[in-house]
C-alpha positions in Angstrom: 0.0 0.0 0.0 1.4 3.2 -1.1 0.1 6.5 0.4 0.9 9.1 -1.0 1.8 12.9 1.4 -1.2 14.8 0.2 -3.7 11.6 0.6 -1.7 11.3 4.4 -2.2 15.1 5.6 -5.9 14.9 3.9 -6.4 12.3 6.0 -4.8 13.5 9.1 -6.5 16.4 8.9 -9.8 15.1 9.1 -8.7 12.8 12.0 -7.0 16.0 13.7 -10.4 15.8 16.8 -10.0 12.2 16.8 -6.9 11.4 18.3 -7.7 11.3 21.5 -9.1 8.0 21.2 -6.6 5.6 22.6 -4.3 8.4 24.3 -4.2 6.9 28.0 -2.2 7.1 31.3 0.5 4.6 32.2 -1.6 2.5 34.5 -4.3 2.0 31.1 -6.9 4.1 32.1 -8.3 6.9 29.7 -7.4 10.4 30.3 -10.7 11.7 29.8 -13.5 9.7 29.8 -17.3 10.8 28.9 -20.5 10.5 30.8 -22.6 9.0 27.7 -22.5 6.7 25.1 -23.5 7.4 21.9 -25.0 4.1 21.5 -26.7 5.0 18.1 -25.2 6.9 15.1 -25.7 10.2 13.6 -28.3 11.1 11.7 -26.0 11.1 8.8 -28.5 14.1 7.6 -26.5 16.5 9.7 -30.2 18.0 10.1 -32.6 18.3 13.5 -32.6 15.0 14.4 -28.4 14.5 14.5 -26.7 13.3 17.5 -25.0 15.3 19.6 -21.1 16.6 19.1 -19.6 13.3 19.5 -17.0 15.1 21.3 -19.2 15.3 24.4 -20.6 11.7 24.2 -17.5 9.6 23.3 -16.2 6.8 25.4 -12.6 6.2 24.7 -11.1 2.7 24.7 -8.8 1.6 27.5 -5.6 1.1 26.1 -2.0 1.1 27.1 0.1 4.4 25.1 2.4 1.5 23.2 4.1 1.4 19.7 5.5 -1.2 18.3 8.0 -0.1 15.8 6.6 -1.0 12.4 5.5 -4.0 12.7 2.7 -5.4 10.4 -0.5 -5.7 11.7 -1.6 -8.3 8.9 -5.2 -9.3 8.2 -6.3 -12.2 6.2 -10.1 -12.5 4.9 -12.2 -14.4 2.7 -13.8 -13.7 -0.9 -15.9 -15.7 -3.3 -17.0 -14.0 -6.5 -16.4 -10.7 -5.2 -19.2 -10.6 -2.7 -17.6 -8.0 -0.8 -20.3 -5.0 -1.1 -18.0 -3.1 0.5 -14.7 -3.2 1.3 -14.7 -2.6 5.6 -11.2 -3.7 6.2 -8.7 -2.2 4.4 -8.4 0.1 1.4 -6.1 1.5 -0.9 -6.5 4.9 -0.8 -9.6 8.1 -0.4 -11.9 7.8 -2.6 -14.8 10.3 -1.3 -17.3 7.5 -1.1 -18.0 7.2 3.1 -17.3 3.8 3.7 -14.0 3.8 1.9 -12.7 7.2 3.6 -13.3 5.8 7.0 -11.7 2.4 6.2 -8.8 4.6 5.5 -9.0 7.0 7.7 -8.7 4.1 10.4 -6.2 2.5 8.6 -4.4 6.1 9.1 -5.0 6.6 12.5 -3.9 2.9 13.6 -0.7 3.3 12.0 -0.1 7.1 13.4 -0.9 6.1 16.6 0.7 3.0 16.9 3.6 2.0 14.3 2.4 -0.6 12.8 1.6 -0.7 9.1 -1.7 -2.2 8.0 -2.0 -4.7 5.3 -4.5 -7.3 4.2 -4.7 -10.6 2.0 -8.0 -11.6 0.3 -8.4 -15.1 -0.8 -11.3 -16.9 -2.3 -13.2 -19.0 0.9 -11.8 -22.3 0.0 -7.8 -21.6 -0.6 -8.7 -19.5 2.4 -9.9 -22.3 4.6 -6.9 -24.6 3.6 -4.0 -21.8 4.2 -5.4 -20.7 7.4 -5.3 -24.8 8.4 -2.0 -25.4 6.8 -0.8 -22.6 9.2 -2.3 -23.6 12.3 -0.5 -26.9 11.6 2.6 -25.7 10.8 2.9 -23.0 13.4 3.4 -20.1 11.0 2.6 -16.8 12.1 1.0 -15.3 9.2 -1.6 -13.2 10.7 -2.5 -11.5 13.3 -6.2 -11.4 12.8 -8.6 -13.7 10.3 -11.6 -13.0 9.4 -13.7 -15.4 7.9 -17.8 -16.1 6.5 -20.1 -17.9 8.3 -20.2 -20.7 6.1 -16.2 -21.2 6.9 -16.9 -22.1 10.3 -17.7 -25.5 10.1 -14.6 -26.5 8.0 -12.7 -24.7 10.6 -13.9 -25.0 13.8 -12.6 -28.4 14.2 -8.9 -27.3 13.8 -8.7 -25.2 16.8 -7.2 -22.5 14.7 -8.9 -19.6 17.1 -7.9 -18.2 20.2 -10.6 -17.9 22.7 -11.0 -14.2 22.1 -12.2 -13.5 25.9 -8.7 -14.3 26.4 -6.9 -12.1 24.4 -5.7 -9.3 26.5 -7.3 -5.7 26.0 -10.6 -6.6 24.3 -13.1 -5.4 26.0 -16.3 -6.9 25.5 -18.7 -4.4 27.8 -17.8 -2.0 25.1 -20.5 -0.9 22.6 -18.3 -1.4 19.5 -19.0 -5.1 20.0 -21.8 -7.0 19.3 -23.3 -8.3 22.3 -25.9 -11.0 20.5 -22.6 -12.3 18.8 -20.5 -12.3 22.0 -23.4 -14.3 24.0 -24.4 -16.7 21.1 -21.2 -17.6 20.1 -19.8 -17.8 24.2 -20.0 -21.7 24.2 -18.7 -23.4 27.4 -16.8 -19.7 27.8 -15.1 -20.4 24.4 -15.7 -18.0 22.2 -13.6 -18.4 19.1 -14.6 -15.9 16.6 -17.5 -12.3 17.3 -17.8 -9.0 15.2 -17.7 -5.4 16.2 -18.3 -2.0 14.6 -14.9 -2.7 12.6 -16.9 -4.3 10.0 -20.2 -3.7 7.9 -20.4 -6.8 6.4 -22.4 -8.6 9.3 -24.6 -5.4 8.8 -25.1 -6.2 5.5 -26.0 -9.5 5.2 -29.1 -9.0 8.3 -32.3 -9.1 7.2 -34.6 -6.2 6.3 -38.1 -6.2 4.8 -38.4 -3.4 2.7 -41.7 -1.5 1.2 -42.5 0.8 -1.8 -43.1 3.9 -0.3 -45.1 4.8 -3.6 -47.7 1.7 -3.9 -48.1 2.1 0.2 -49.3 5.7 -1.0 -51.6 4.5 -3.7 -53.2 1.7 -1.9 -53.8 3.8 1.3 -51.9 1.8 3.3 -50.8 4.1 6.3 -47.7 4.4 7.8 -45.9 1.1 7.7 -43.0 2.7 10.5 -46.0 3.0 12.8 -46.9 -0.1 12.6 -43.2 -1.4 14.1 -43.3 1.5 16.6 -46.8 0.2 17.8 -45.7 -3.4 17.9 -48.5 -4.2 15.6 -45.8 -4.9 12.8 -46.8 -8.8 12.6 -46.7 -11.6 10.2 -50.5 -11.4 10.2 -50.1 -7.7 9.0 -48.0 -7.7 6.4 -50.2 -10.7 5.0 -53.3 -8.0 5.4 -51.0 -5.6 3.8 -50.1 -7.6 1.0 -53.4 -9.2 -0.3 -54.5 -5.6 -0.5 -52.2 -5.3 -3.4 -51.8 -8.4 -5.0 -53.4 -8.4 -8.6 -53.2 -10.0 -12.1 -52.3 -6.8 -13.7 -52.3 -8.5 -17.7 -55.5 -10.1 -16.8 -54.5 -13.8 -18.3 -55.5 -15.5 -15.2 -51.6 -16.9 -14.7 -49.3 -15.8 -12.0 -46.6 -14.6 -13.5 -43.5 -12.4 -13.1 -46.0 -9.7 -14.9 -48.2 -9.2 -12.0 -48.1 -7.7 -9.0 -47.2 -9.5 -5.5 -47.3 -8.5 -1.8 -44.2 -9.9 -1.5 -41.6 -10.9 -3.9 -38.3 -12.9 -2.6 -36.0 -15.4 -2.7 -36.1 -18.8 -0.1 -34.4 -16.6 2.5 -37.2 -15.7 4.2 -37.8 -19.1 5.6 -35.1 -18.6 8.1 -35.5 -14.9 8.6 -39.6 -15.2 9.6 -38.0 -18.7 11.9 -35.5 -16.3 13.7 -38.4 -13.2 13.7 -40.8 -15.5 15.3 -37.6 -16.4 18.0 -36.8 -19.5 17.1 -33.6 -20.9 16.6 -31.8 -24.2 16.1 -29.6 -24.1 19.0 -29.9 -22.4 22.4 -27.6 -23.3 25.7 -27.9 -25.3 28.4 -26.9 -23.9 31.9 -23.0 -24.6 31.5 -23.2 -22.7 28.2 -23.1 -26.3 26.0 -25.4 -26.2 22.7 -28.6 -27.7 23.1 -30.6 -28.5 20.1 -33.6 -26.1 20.2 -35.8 -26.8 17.1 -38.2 -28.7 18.4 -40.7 -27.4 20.0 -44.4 -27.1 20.0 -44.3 -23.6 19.2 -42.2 -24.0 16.5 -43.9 -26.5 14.8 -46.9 -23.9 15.0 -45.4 -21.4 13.7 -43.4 -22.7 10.5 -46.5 -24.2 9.0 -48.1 -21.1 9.3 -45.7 -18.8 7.5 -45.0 -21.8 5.1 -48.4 -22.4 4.1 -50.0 -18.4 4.3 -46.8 -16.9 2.9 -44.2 -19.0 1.3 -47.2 -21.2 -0.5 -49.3 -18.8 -1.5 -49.0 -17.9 -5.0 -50.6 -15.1 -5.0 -49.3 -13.2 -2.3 -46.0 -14.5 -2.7 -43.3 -15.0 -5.8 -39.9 -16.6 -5.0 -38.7 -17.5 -8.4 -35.5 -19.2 -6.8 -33.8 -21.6 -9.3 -36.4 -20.9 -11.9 -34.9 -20.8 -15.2 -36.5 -18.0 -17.2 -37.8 -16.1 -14.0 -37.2 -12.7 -12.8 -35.0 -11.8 -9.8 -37.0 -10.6 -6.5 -34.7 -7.3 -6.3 -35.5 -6.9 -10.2 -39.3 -7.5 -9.6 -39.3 -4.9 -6.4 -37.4 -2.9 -8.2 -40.0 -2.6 -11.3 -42.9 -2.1 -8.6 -44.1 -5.7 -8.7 -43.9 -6.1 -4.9 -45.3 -4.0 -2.4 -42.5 -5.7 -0.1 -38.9 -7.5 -0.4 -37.2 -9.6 2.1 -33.6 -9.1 1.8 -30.2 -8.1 3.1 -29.7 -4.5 4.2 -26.9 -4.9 1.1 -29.8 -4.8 -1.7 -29.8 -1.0 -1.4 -26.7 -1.3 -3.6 -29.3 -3.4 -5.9 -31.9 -0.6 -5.6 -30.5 2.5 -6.9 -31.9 2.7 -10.1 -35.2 2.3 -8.7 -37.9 4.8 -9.5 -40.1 4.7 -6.6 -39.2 5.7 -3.3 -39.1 2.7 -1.3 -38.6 2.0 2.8 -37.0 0.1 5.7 -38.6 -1.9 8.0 -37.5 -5.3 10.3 -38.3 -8.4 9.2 -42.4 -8.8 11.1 -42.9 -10.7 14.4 -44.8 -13.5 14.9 -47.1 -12.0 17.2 -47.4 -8.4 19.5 -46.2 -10.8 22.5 -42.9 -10.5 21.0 -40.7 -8.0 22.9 -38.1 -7.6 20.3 -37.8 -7.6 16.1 -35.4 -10.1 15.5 -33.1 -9.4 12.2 -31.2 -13.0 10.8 -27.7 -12.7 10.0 -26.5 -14.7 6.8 -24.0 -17.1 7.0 -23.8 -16.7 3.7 -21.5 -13.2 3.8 -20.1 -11.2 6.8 -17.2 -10.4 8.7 -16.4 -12.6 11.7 -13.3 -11.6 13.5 -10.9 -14.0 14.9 -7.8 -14.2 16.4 -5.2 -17.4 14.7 -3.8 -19.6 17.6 -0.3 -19.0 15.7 -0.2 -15.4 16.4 3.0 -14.9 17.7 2.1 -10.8 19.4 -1.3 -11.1 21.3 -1.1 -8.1 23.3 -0.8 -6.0 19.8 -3.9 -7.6 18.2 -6.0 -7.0 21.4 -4.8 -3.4 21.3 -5.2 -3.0 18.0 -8.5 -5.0 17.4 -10.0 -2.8 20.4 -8.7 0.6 19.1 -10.3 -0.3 15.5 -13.9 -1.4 17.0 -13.8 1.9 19.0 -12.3 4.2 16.5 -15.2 2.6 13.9 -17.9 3.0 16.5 -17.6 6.4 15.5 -16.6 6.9 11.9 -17.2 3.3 10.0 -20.8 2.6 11.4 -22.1 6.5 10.3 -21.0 5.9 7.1 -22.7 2.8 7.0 -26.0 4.4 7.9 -25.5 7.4 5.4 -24.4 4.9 2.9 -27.6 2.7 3.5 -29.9 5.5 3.7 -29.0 7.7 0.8 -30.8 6.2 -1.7 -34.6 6.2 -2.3 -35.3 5.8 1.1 -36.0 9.0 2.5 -33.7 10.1 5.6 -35.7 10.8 7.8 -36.2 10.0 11.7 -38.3 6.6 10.7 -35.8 5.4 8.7 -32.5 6.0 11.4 -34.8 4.4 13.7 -35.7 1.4 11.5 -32.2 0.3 10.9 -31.4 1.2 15.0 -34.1 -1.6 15.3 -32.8 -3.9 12.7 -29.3 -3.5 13.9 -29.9 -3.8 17.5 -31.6 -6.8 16.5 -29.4 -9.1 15.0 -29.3 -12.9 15.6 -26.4 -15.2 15.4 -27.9 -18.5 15.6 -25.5 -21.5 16.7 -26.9 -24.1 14.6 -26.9 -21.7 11.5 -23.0 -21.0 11.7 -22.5 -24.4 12.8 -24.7 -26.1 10.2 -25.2 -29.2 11.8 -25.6 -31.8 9.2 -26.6 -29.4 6.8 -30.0 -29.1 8.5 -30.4 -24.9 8.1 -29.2 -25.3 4.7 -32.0 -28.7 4.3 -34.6 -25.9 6.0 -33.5 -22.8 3.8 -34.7 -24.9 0.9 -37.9 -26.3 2.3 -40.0 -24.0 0.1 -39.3 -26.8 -2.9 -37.5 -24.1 -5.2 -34.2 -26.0 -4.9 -35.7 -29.5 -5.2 -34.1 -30.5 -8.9 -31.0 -29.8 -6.4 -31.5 -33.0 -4.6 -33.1 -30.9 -1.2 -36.4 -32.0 -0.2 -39.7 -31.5 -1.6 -42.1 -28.5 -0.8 -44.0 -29.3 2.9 -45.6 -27.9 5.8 -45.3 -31.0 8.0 -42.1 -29.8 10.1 -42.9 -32.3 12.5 -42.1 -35.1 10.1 -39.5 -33.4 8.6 -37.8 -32.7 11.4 -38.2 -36.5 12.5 -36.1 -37.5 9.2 -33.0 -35.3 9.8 -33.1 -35.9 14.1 -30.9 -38.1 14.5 -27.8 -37.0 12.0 -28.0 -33.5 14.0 -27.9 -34.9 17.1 -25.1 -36.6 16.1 -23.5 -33.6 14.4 -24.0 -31.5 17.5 -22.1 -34.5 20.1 -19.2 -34.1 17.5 -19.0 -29.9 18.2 -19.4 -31.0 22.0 -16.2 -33.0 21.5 -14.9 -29.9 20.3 -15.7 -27.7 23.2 -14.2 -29.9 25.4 -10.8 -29.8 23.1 -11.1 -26.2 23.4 -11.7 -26.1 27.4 -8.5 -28.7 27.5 -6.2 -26.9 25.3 -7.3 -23.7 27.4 -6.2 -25.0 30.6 -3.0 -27.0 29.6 -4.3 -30.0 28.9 
């Protein structure tokens, strides 16, 4: 990475009120330290409802004042077919676009602050997965942090390639540049080998969102949708309501087709995303913090059939054209106005730009009111988990510097997020900060997802039938029996990560 002087005292410049952040006394304590979080981002409006001067609300990290004369700080991630949306970790140089300019501006900052120079290697998943194993094995100190997708983590886990992060000195998990759902789901027996924190945007990006057309709400008389999730009346049974209101055969040939107009058009994902909205989830904990399977369960087996059977099956509410040849794509059909919602990925603004109606955020839809929370899946298929390599050879460095980037991005990265999210057709305006506060706050990290036991999530993700020529199994509503078939290969799965635990606990204490 070459920086060029002018690109340096640009950046500098801009990062001039910042350095404060991990300037600390001897003993490790902050200087100055600030009454109040600011737990929520700008308004990245700059207008009436921005957050106060950050100056006055910032909590600084405690760190030690240390330098560690140029060392490299290097960072190894994953790729496959360039579905980075955005580059969070590193980047070459400013660019004016906000996510890129405070990936740099960090990068700036770290290396300022404490000597160290920055790099990172991007591999596709697989050679990523073998070079990070071959390393473990071999003792190589390659890395100081990896960072890998969810669906690494079961080709990895059983290598014991992670340190257990609540080890690693100077991380400081209270903090609110980490992600407290990830730190508690993925805490297993105390071990927890990989999290994410405001560092990255990818884990943003791949959580679940349902957004509306702002226009066809408009037309249809459909009152305000944010109301609805600020009243807790933002249900499954609503957006049903909702949707059959709009639904029509607009060239009148008496087919469904990708010519007429849907209340919702998606792919299979929400299958898992209205599982996890209801609160289920494959894999809760026992008392000792072990995995417990968690699927079945009256209540689930209530509430899957439901949403299969009055959402998913319903062909006139619903298109999912997944692995139809010849169909249109969901974003394409939302896109065009053939949807009044879309059940996606916070990333699909990138997919939305060109789209002439305004459209809106909103969290996926509870089950019921008795709900307290919206619940927003997180994809395994994408994301940014953050790990520390048992073959790093300078822990106290990557805990200082993994902690000084979390806190440094609480501030910078996760705005530009918002603003980046926000700026197109949706409107930014109070609802829609407050909608992806929701969403964000909301995120679940289910065990048995990241874990894929015996390929059950990715058996369930396809239960709608649209991947069936894949050799998945056929389109039902009888969970019950479903679940019955795949039983006993989970169960065996999850005695296998068990095993693992327990390897982890040993190797912890010396064994």
């Amino acid at each position: 990475m070459k920086k060029t002087i002018s690109i340096l005292l640009a950046a500098l410049t801009a990062l001039l009120p910042l350095l404060s952040l991990s300037s600390c006394s001897d003993g490790g304590a902050p200087e100055e330290t600030a009454p109040v979080s600011q737990t929520a981002p700008a308004d990245p409006s700059g207008g009436e409802n921005a957050a106060p001067d950050p100056e006055e609300t910032r909590i600084l990290p405690e760190l030690p004042e240390v330098t560690y004369d140029g060392a490299d700080f290097r960072m190894y991630q994953w790729d496959t077919n360039n579905w980075h949306v955005w580059d969070d970790l590193w980047v070459e140089s400013l660019t004016g676009e906000p996510i890129n300019d405070a990936v740099f501006s960090r990068e700036v900052q770290m290396e300022q602050t404490y000597d160290v120079k920055v790099s990172l290697l991007i591999d596709n998943y697989l050679k990523y997965e073998e070079n990070l194993r071959n390393a473990v094995t071999s003792g190589e100190d390659s890395w100081k942090v990896v960072v890998s997708m969810g669906h690494d983590i079961p080709r990895l886990y059983p290598y014991n390639v992670f340190y257990n992060l609540h080890d690693v000195p100077y991380l400081d998990f209270d903090k609110p540049w980490w992600n407290k759902n990830c730190n508690e789901s993925f805490t297993l027996a105390g071990y927890m080998p990989f999290t994410v924190s405001d560092m990255t945007i990818l884990d943003k990006g791949v959580t679940a969102a349902c957004f509306f057309n702002k226009n066809m709400a408009a037309d249809y008389g459909l009152g305000s949708l944010y109301d609805n999730v600020l009243e807790n009346t933002w249900t499954i049974a609503r957006m049903i309501e909702l949707g059959e209101v709009v639904e029509t055969d607009l060239d009148g040939n008496g087919i469904r087709d990708d010519n007429d107009r849907y209340g919702l058009v998606c792919g299979d994902d929400p299958v898992y995303m209205l599982f996890h909205s209801a609160g289920g989830r494959y894999i809760t904990k026992d008392e000792d913090g072990y995995p417990v399977l968690s699927f079945q369960s009256e209540y689930n087996f209530t509430v899957i059939p439901y949403y299969l059977e009055y959402v998913m099956y319903d062909e006139n509410l619903t298109c999912n054209n997944s692995f139809k040849d010849g169909r249109a794509d969901c974003v394409d059909m939302f896109r065009e106005d053939h949807g009044l919602f879309l059940m996606k990925t916070l990333s699909a603004t990138n997919s939305l730009r060109e789209m002439e109606s305004d459209f809106g955020i909103l969290p996926i839809p509870k089950y019921d009111s008795a709900q307290d929370s919206y619940s927003s899946s997180v994809s395994v298929f994408g994301g940014n988990l953050i790990s520390v390599p048992t073959t790093c050879g300078h822990l106290d460095m990557a805990g200082v510097l993994l902690e000084a980037m979390a806190a440094y991005s609480h501030y910078t990265l996760i705005p530009a997020f918002y603003d980046t999210v926000l700026k197109e057709k949706s409107a930014r305006d109070a609802e829609s900060t407050e909608m992806l506060d929701i969403i964000i706050a909301g995120m679940v990290f289910d065990v048995g997802d990241y874990y894929n036991l015996a390929d059950f999530p990715d058996y369930f993700l396809r239960i709608t039938g649209s991947a069936a020529h894949l050799g998945r199994d056929p389109r039902t509503s009888d969970i019950a029996s479903f679940w019955k078939k795949k039983q006993k290969i989970v169960e065996a799965d999850l005695k296998k990560l068990v095993k693992v635990i327990d390897g982890w606990k040993e190797m912890q204490n010396g064994g």
